[in-house]
C-alpha positions in Angstrom: 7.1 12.2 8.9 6.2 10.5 5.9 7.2 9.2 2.3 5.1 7.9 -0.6 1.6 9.2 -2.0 -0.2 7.6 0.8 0.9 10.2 3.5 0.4 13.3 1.3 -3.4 14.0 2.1 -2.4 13.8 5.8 -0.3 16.2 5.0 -2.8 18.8 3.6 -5.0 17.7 6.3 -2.6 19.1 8.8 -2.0 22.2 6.8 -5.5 22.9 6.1 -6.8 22.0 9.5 -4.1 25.4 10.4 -2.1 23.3 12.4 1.3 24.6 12.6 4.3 22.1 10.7 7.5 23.3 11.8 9.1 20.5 9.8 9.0 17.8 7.7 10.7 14.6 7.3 11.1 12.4 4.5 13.0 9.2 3.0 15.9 11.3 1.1 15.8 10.9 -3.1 16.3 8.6 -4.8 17.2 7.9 -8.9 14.3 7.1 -10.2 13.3 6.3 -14.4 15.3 5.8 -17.4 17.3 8.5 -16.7 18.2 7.4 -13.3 17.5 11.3 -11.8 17.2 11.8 -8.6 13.6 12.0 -7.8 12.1 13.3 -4.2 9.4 11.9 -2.0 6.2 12.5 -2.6 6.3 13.8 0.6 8.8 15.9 0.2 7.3 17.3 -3.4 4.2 18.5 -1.7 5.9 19.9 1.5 8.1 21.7 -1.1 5.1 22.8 -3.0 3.3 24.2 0.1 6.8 25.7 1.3 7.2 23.8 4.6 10.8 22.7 5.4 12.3 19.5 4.3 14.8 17.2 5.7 15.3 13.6 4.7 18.4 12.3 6.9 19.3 8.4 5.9 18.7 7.3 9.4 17.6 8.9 12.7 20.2 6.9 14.8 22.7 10.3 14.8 23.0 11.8 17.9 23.1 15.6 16.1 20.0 14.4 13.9 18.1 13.8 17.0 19.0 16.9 18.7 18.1 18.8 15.5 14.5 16.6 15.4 14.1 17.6 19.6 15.5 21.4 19.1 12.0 21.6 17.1 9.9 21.8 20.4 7.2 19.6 18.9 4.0 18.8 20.6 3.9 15.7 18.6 4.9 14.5 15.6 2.6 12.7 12.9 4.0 9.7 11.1 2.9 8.1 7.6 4.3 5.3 5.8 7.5 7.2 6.8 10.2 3.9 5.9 12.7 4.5 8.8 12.6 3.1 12.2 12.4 5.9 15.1 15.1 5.2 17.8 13.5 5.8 21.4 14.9 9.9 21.7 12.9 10.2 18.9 10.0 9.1 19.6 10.3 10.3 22.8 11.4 14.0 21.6 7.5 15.7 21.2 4.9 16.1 24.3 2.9 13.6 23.3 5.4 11.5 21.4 4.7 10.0 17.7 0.9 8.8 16.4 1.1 6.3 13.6 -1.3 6.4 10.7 -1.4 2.6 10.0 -3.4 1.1 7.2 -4.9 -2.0 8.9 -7.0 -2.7 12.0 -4.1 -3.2 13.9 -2.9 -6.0 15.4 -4.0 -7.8 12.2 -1.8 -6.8 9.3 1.2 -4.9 11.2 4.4 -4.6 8.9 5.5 -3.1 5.7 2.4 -4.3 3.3 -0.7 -4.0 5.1 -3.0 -3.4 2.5 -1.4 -5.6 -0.4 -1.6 -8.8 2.1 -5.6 -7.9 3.6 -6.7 -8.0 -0.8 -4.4 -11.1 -1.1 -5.6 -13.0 1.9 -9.2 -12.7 1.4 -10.1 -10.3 4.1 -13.8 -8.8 3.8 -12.6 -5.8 6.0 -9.2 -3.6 6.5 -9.6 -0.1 8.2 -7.3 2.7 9.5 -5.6 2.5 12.9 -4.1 5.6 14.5 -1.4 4.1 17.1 0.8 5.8 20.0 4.1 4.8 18.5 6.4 2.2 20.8 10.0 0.7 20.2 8.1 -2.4 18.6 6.8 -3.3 14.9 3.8 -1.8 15.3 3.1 -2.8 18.9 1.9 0.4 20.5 -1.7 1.3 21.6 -4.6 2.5 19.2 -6.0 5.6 20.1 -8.8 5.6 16.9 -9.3 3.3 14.8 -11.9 3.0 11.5 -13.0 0.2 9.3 -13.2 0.1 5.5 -14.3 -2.9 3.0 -12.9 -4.2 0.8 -14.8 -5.0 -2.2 -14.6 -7.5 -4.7 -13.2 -4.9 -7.4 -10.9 -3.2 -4.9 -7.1 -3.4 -6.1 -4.0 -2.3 -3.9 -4.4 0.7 -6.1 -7.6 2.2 -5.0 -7.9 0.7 -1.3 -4.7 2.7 -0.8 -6.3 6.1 -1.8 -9.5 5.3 0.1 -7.7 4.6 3.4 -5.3 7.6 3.1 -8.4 9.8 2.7 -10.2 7.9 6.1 -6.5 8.4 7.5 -6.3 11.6 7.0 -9.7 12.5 8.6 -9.4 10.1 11.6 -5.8 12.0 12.3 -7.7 15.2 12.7 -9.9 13.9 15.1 -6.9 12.3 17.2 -5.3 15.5 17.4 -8.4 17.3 18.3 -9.0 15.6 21.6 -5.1 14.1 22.2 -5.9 14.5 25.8 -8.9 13.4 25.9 -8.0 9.7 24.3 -7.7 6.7 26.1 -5.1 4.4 24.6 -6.4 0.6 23.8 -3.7 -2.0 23.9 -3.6 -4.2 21.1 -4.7 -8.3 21.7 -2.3 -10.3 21.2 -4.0 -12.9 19.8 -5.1 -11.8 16.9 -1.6 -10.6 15.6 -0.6 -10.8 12.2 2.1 -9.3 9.8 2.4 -8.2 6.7 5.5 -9.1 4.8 7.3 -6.7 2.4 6.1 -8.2 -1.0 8.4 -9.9 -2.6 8.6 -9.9 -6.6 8.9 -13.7 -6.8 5.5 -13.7 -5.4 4.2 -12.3 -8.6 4.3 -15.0 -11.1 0.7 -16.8 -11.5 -0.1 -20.4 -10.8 -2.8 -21.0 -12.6 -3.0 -24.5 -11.0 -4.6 -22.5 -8.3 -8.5 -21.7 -7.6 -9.6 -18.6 -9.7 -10.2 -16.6 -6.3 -6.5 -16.7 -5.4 -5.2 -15.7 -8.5 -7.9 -13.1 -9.0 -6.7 -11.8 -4.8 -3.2 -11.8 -6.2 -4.1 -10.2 -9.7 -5.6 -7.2 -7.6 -3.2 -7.2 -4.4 -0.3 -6.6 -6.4 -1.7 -4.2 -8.9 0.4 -2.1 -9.9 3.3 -3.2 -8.2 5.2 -5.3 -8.7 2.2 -6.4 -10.8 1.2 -10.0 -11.0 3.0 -11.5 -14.3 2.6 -15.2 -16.7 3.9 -15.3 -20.1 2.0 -15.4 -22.5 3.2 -17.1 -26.0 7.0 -16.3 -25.2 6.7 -12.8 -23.9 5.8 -11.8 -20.7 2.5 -10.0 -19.8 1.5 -8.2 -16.4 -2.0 -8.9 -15.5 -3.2 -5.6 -13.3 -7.1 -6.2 -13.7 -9.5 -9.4 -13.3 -13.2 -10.4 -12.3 -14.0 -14.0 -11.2 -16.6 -15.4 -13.7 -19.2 -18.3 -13.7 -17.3 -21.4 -15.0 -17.6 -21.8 -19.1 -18.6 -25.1 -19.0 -16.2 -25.7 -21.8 -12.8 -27.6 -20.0 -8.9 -26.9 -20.4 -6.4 -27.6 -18.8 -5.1 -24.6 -15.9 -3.9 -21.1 -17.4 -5.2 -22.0 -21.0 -7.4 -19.4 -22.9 -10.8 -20.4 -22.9 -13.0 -17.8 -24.7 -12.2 -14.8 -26.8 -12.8 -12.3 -24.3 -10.1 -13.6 -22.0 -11.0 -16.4 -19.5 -8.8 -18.1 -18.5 -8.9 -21.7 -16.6 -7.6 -21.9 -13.7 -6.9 -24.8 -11.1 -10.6 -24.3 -9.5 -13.0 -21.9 -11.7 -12.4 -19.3 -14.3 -11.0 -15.6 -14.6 -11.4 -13.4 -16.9 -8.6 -10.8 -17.6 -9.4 -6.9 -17.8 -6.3 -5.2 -18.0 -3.1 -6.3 -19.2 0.8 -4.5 -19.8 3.6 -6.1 -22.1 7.1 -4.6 -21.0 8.0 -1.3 -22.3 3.9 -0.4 -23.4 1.2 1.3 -21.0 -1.3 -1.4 -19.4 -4.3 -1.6 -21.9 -7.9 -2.8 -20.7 -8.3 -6.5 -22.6 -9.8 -5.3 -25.7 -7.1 -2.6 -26.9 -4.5 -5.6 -25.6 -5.9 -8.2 -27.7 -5.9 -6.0 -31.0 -2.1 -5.5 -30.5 -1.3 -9.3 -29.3 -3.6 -11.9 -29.9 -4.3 -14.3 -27.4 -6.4 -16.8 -29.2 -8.5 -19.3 -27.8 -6.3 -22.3 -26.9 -3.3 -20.5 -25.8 -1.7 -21.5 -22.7 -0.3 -19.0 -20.2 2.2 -19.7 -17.9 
């Protein structure tokens, strides 16, 4: 039960591990591009690639949907990033009832935007928990659990592919020893959540120290993708390094060097990789010989 990218190599874990999938569900399609096509999953692409069956039902809450889900006899049933919430006969429906593949160290980060929110908030550490699924946000036991840091160049982008590889492997030991698991309640106290980003959380202050703006610049990378105009038009920023200071003052968000620092409230940034709307993002160089940003100019 799964959705987006980061379920698919639990997926072909499963598959290639020879455990039997007798189905698969996904979020249903949805229009997607200029054309406003229906697209599917990428769930349900791969699980169509590697001929598995496919349903994506808009909600579990149906009583014939969750007889259908039961009638499968499942020992238990794997869930991903799946984007609906699973009423209790569902999750109560397998033998051993529904394992999460979460992408935090549960309970810190529980919610829809774990790893975007551990980048942005400064964490030195994230990791992969696998959790007995209960009725609550996230609330139910860990089972495995595995660490991953984050580095200083890590985006959204390529944390996300690094902890559904470690998910992916630490859901094949889970299943290996199900019985053999004890399952850890999660302490309370160090509960925190991870809101749905929100797009009017992308626009920079550059009024604030260069870390921030350089956690924000690589949390929300690519989406929605952190944004500041730039000489009337507006400009994603997807890629930035904090740098020593110039020495040479401005005033926040102004352009201080032709390589692309940039001032900010408390140290500099330098910009690596930039998008206008409509083009392809363009590492600083290629940007700068389509759209100037001479020394001087002030983004905001």
């Amino acid at each position: 039960m799964g959705s987006p990218g980061f379920a698919v190599p639990a997926l072909d874990a499963l598959v290639d591990a020879g455990h039997e999938v007798t189905c698969v569900y996904c979020q249903p399609p949805r229009p997607a591009g200029r054309g406003k096509r229906e697209q599917p999953t990428a769930v349900q692409a791969r699980a169509t690639a590697l001929g598995l069956p496919v349903r994506h039902p808009a909600a579990l809450s149906a009583a014939d949907v969750q007889q259908e889900f039961a009638a499968l006899g499942a020992d238990v049933a794997v869930v991903a990033a799946y984007g609906l919430i699973l009423p209790q006969p569902v999750l109560d429906a397998p033998r051993y009832g529904c394992i999460n593949i979460h992408a935090s160290l549960l309970p810190r980060w529980r919610g829809a935007a774990p790893i975007h929110r551990a980048i942005m908030a400064g964490d030195s550490e994230t990791g992969v928990a696998i959790m007995q699924m209960a009725a609550g946000l996230d609330t139910g036991p860990v089972l495995l659990r595995g660490s991953q840091p984050i580095t200083a160049t890590d985006t959204t982008a390529s944390l996300h592919d690094k902890l559904a590889a470690q998910g992916a492997q630490l859901l094949l030991q889970a299943l290996s020893s199900l019985d053999a698991l004890e399952p850890t309640p999660q302490d309370t106290a160090g509960v925190s959540y991870a809101q749905k980003i929100d797009k009017s959380e992308a626009r920079i202050d550059w009024t604030r120290p260069a870390a921030e703006v350089d956690r924000q610049i690589r949390g929300l990378c690519h989406f929605p993708g952190a944004w500041t105009m730039a000489l009337g038009d507006r400009v994603k920023c997807l890629g930035s390094e904090l740098v020593e200071d110039t020495g040479r003052a401005g005033p926040a968000g102004q352009v201080l060097s032709p390589d692309l620092k940039i001032a900010c409230g408390q140290g500099t940034l330098r910009l690596t990789q930039l998008q206008r709307a409509g083009k392809s993002a363009q590492d600083s160089g290629s940007f700068l010989r389509g759209f100037a940003l001479p020394v001087g100019t002030q983004l905001g």
